[in-house]
C-alpha positions as CSV (number, residue, x, y, z in Angstrom):
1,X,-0.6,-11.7,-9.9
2,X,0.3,-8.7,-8.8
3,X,-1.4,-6.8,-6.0
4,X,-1.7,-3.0,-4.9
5,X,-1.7,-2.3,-1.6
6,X,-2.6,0.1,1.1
7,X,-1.6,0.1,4.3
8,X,-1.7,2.2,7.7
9,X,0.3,3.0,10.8
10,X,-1.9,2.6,14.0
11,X,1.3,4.1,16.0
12,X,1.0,7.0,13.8
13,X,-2.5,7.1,12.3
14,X,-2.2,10.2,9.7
15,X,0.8,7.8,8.4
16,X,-0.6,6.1,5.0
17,X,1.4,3.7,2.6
18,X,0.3,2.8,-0.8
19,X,2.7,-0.1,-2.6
20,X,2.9,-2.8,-5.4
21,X,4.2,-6.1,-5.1
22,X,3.7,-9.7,-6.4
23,X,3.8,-11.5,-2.9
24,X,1.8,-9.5,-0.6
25,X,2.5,-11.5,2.3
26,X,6.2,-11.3,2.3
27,X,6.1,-7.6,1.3
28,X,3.9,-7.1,4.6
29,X,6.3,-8.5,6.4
30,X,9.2,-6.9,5.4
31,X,7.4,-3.7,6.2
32,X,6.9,-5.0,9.6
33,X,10.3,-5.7,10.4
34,X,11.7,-2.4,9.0
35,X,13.3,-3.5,5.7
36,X,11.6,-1.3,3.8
37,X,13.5,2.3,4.1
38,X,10.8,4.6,3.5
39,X,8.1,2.9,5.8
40,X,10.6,1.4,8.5
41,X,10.0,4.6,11.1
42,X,6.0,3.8,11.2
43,X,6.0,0.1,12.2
44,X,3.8,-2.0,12.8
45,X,1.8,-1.3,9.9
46,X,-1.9,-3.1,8.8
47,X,-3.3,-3.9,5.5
48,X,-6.0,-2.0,5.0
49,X,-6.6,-2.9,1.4
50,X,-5.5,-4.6,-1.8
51,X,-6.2,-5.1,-5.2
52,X,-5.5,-7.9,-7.5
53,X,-4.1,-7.9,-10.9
54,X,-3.2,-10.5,-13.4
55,X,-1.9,-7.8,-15.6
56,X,1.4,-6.0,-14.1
57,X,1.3,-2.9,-16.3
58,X,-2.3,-2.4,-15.6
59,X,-1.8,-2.6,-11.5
60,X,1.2,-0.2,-11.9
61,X,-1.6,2.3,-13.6
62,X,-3.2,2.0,-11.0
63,X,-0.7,2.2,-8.0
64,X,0.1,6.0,-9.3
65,X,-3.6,6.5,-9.9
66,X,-3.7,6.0,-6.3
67,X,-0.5,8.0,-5.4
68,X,-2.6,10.7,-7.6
69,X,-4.3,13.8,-5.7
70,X,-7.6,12.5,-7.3
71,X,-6.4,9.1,-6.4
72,X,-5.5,10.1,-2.7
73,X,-9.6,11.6,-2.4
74,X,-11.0,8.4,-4.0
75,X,-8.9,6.1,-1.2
76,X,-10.0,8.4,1.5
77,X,-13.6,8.3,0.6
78,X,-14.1,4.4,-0.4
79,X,-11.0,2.5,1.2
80,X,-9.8,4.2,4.4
């Protein structure tokens, strides 16, 4: 399975994250403890919401559907 991911900073609420991984857990983690470069300055950080896919090339459509200007107003409206 592999799951797409949103997440949010609560120290820094305009701060947003969207992401793809196959072990969600772990991959929260790691952005909890700062291992994850780009997200690392924003910590702690909550899951807001995921998405589960058995088909990998179908969640990576739609992790840059997400990351999309459209994709950014359809989060905003129905999952933030």
């Amino acid at each position: 399975m592999r799951h797409v991911y949103l997440l949010e900073s609560p120290s820094s609420p305009p701060h947003r994250y969207i992401g793809i991984t196959d072990d969600l857990k772990r991959r929260l983690g790691d952005h909890n403890r700062g291992k994850v470069p780009h997200t690392s300055h924003f910590h702690p950080w909550h899951l807001v919401a995921y998405a589960a896919f058995a088909s990998a090339p179908r969640a990576t459509i739609f992790e840059r559907y997400l990351k999309s200007g459209s994709g950014h107003a359809f989060a905003s409206r129905h999952l933030w």
